[in-house]
N, C-alpha and C positions, 0 to 999 in steps of 0.2 A: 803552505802552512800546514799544522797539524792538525788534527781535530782534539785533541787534548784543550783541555781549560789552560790560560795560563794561570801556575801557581808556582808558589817556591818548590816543590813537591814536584814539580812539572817544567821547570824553568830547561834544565838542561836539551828539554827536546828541542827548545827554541834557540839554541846557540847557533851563530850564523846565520839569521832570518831576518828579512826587513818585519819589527812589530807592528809597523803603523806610521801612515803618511797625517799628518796632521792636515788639519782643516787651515784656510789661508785667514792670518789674524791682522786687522789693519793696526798700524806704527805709525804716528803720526805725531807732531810736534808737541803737541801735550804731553804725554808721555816721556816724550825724550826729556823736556825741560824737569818735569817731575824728577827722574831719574838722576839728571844734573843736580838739582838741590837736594838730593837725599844722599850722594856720592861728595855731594861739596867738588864737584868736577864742572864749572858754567863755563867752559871756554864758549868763546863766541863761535866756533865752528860748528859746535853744539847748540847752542843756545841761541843766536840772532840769522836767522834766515837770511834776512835781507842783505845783510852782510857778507855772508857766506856764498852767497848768489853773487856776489859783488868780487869777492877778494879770495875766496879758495880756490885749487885748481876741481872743484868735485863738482863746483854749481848749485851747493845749497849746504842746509846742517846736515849733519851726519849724526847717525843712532849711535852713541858711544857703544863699542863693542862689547865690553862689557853686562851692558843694557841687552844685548842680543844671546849673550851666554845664560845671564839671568834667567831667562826665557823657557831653561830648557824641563822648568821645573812644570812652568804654567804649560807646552805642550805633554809632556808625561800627561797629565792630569787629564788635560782634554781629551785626549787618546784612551782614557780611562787604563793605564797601563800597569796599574798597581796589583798587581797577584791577589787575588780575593781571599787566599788565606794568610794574607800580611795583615799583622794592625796598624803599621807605621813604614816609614823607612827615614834611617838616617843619612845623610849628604857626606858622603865618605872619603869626597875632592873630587876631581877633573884632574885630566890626563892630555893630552898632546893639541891643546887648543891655540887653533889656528885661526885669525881673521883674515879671512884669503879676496874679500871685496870689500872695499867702502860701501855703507848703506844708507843712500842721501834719502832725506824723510820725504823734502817738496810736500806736494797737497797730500802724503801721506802714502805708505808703499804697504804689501802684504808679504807678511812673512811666513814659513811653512816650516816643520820640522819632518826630516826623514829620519827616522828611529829604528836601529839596529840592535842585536841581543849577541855581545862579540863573544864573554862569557861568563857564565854562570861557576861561583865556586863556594859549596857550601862551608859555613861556619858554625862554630856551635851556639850559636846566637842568632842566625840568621841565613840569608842568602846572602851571599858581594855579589854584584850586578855588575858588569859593566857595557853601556850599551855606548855608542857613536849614534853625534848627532851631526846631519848635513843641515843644517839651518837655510834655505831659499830664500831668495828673494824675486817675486814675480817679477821678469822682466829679464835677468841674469843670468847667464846662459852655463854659471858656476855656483854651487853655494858660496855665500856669503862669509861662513862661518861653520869650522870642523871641529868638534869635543869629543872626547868620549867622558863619560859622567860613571859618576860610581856610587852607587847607592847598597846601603847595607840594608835588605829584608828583614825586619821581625815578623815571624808568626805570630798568631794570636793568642794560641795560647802561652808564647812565651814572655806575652803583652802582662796577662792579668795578673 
C-alpha cells in the first residue's frame, strides 16, 4: 500500500491494489427472507429451509444472489472506503458479475468482501471508480460471487 490518504486527488496511486478485506458479516435466514419480500422473489429455495433441506440438490435455502451483490455497498462502507474528500458517490452499474458458488444460509454462514481499486478515471464531476469485488464465503475454498462495481466520486466542494 501507499502511504498517501485515499482521496480522489489520490485515487490513482491505488489502481491495482487490494483496498481492504472486509470484516466477516453473519447471513442468516432473516435476512434472506427480508430480501425475498422486498424483491417479490419468495421461491421456496429461498424462503423454506426445511424444504430446501428436503428437495434441492444444495441442502438448504440459498442467499439469492442478488442479495449478495447488494452487499457490496454495506462492505464499502464498513471498510470505510469512501475518499474523505468525497461528499457522495453515485452507483454508476456493475460490470462482469458473476455467481460462481451457491450460498446455502443453514444456521447462518459469514460472508467477506475482498476489495480491489482496478481503475481510477477522473471526470469533470468526479472520480469513476471501478473497484472488483471477490465476495467469500467462510468455508469455500472460491469466492461465491465476482463484480466489479462502479461508483462516480463527488468532491465536496462540487457537493455544495
Amino acid at each position: 500500500m501507499t502511504d498517501k490518504p485515499f482521496l480522489i486527488a489520490t485515487a490513482e496511486d491505488f489502481v491495482g491494489r487490494e483496498l481492504a478485506v472486509s470484516d466477516w458479516m453473519k447471513l442468516d435466514q432473516a435476512r434472506v427472507n427480508m430480501f425475498a419480500e422486498a424483491t417479490k422473489h419468495t421461491h421456496w429455495m429461498h424462503t423454506d429451509p426445511e424444504r430446501a433441506a428436503r428437495e434441492s440438490p444444495y441442502g438448504g435455502a440459498l442467499a439469492h444472489g442478488f442479495l449478495m451483490l447488494s452487499l457490496i455497498s454495506h462492505f464499502i462502507d464498513a471498510c470505510d472506503l469512501r475518499p474523505a474528500d468525497s461528499a457522495y458517490a453515485l452507483n454508476y452499474g456493475v460490470d462482469k458479475v458473476r455467481f460462481l458458488a451457491p450460498v446455502v444460509v443453514g444456521d447462518g454462514v459469514q460472508v467477506r468482501d475482498r476489495i480491489k481499486l482496478l481503475s481510477a478515471e477522473p471526470r469533470k464531476n468526479g472520480l469513476l471508480a471501478r473497484t472488483s469485488h471477490e465476495i467469500e464465503v467462510d468455508g469455500l475454498d472460491r469466492p461465491a460471487v465476482y463484480a466489479e462495481y462502479l461508483a462516480l466520486w463527488v468532491p465536496k466542494q462540487a457537493a455544495a
